[in-house]
C-alpha positions in Angstrom: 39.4 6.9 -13.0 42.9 7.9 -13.4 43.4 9.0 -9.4 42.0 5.0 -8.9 44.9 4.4 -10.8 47.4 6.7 -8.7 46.0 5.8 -5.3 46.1 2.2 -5.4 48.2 -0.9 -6.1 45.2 -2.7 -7.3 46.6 -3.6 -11.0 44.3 -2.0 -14.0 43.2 -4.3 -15.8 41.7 -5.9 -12.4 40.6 -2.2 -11.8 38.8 -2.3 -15.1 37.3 -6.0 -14.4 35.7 -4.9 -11.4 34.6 -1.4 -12.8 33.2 -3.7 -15.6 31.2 -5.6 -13.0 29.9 -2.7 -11.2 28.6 -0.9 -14.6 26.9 -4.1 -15.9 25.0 -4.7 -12.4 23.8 -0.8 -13.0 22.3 -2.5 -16.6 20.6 -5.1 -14.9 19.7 -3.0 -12.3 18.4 0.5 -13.2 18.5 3.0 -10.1 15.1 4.9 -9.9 14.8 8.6 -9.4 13.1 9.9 -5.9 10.1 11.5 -8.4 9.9 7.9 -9.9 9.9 6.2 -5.9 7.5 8.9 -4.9 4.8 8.4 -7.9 5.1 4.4 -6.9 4.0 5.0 -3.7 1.6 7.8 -4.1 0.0 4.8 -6.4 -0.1 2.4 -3.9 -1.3 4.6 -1.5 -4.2 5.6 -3.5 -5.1 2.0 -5.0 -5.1 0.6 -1.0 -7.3 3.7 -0.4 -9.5 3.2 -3.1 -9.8 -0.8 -2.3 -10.9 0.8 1.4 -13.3 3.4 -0.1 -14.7 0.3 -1.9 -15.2 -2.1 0.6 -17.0 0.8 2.7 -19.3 1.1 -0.1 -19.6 -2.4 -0.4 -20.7 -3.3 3.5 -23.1 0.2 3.7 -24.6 -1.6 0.8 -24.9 -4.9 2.2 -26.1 -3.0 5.8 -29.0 -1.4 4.6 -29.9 -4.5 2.5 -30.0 -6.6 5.9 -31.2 -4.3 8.2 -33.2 -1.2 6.4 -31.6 2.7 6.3 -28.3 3.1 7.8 -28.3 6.2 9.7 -25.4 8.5 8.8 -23.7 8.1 12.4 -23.2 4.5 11.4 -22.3 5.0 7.6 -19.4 7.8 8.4 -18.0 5.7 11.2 -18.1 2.7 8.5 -16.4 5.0 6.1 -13.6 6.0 8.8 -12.7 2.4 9.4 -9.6 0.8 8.9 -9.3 -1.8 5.9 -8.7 -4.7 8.9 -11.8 -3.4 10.8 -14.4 -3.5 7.5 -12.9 -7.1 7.2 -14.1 -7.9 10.9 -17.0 -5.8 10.7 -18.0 -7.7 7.0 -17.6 -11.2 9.0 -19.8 -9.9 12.1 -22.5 -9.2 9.6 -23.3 -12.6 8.7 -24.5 -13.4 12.4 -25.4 -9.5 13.6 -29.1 -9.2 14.1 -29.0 -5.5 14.2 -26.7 -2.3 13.6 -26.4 -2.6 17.5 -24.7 -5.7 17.3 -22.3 -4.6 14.8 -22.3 -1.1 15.7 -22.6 -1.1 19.3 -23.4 3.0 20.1 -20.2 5.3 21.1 
């Protein structure tokens, strides 16, 4: 802090009131490490692709329920949708009156 002092006019004690200010927003808030950022979002990615996993799970359960065995065509291309298209998909299924209609063939 002493070259502060020699490379400026600011006076000190206003030097030490604003160094004051910086070190108690540091208090309030606490920088995170980069290992502590990445473990955040390695959680969030695994809890959104957990929540994903489930509602797979949850819509091969509900297909064979409605319409019998679901061939394993259907349940892996269930399994590699996105969490927006197992929304849409879960909607279509209250009115689908087969896997076609869901699940039209590739």
């Amino acid at each position: 802090h002493a070259y502060v002092l020699y490379v400026t006019d600011i006076p000190p004690d206003r030097l030490a009131a604003v160094f004051a200010r910086i070190l108690q927003k540091d208090r309030d808030h606490p920088m995170i490490s980069t290992a502590q950022r990445l473990r955040a979002q390695g959680r969030a990615e695994g809890k959104a692709e957990g929540k994903a996993e489930g509602k797979a799970e949850l819509l091969l359960q509900l297909l064979a329920a409605k319409f019998g065995t679901v061939p394993a065509c259907t349940a892996q291309r269930v399994r590699s949708a996105s969490p927006e298209q197992l929304d849409q998909l879960a909607v279509r299924l209250l009115t689908a009156t087969s896997l076609a209609d869901l699940l039209p063939p590739t």
